[in-house]
N, C-alpha and C positions, 0 to 999 in steps of 0.2 A: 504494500500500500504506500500511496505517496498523500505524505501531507499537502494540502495545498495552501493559499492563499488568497483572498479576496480581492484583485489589484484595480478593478475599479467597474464603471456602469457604463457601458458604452451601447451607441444606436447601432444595427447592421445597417449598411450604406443602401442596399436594395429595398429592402422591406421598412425600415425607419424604426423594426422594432428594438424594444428593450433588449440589453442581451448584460448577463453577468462575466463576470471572466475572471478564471480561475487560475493563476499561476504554480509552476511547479518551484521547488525551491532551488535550483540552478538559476531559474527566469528564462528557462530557454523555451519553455512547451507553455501554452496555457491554451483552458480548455473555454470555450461560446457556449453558455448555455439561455436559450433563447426565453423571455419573461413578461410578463405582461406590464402597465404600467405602475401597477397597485405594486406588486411584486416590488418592481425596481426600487418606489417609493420606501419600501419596508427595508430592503435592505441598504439605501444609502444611508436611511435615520439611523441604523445599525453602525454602518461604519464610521458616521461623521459624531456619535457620540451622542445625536440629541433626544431632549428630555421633553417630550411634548409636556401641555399643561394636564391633557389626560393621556392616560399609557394608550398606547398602538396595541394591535389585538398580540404582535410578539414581547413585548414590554408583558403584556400579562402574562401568556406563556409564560415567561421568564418567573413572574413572581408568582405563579402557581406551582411554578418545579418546585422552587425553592421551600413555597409554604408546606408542599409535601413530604418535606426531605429529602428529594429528586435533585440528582447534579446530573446534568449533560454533559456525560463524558469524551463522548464525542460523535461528531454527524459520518457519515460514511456515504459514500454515492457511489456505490456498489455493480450498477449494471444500467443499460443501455437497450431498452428493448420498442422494436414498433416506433424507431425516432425519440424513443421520449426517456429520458435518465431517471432511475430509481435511488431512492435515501431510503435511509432508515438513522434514527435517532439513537443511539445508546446511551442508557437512562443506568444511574446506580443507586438506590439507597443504603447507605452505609457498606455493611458487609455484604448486603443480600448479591445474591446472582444481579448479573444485568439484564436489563429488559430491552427490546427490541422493539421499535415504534415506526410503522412504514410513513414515512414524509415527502411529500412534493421535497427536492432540493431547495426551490428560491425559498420556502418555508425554513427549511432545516439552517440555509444559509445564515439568514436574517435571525434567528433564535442563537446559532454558535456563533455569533458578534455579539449580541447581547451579554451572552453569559461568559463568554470567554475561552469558548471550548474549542477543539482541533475541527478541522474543515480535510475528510480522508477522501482521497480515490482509490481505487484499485487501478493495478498499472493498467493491467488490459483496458479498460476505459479510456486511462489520459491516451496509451497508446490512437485507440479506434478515435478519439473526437478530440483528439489535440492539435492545434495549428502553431507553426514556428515563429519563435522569435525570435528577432537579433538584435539588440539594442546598438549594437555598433552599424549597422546597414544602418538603423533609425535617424540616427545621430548624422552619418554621414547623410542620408536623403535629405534631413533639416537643413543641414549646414549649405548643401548644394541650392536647397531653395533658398536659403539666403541670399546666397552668392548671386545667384539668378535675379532677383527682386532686387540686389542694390545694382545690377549692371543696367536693371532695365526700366526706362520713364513709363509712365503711365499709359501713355500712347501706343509705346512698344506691345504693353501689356495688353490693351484693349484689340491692338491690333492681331496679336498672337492665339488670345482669346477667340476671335473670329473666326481665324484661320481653322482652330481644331474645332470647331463649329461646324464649319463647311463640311472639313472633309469626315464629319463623324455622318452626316447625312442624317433621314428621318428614322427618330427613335424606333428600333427594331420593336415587337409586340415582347413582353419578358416569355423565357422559354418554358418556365414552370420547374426553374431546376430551385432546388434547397439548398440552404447555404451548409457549410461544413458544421458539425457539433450536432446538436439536439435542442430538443425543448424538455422542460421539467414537467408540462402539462399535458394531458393528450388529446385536450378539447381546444389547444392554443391553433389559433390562426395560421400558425407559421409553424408546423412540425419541420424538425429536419434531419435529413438523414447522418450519421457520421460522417466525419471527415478520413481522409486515408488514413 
């Protein structure tokens, strides 16, 4: 199993939906898990710390575990089936056995921010729906649009703009393909298949 990380909430550029993204801890792999906007909502309040003036339905979560003597030891996202990625919660009270609780992911997600717990894949997953990173391609693509943008006036720019206008011609109809990754839901708009 690989621990992951929550590296931030980003749109897919086609579809404009929510998506989460799950980093491995090298930073080399992270995983698109596709979310709705509620979703998204829930897990940024997670990450950015905030206290609403009344608790969010995982803010309760949270303070129901605890009132039970429940720790969330940790979320797991286990398997991949029919486009849609499965969780499960593992819940401990004190000594006892641990219990197994099946969760939507952006659920599970959003509750192990809360309470502080691990965010687990199994490799096979990152493997099938992880997409590469390189933070040094990133950097250098930045840096070259810098470079680009200070060589070139406005004009340049509009003019340039036009030009890949032209030659892109009229918007093709979309082909019906799915992006890389999954969705955590299996009623979501936008299922989608794994990536390589």
């Amino acid at each position: 199993m690989v621990e992951m990380r929550v590296a931030g909430i980003g749109l897919d550029a086609a579809s404009r939906s929510p998506l989460v993204l799950l980093r491995d801890p090298s930073g080399r792999r992270q995983v698109p898990i596709w979310i709705d906007q509620a979703q998204a909502h829930n897990i940024l309040a997670g990450l950015n710390g905030d206290r609403p003036p009344r608790p969010l339905s995982h803010d309760l979560m949270a303070k129901l575990l605890e009132a039970g003597g429940l720790q969330l030891e940790r979320v797991v996202i286990h398997a991949i089936e029919d486009s849609t990625f499965r969780a499960v919660l593992k819940l401990r009270r004190g000594e006892e056995e641990a219990i197994e609780l099946d969760a939507r992911p952006s659920d599970a997600i959003a509750l192990a921010l809360r309470t502080g717990s691990g965010i687990w894949m199994l490799e096979e997953v990152v493997a099938d729906a992880s997409i590469p990173v390189d933070a040094e391609a990133d950097a250098e693509d930045q840096e070259d649009f810098r470079r680009f943008l200070d060589r070139t006036s406005p004009a340049d720019l509009v003019r340039h703009l036009r030009r890949g206008l032209e030659e892109a011609g009229p918007s093709e109809k979309e082909s019906g393909e799915q992006p890389p990754g999954g969705t955590d839901d299996p009623g979501a708009d936008d299922p989608a298949t794994p990536g390589p």
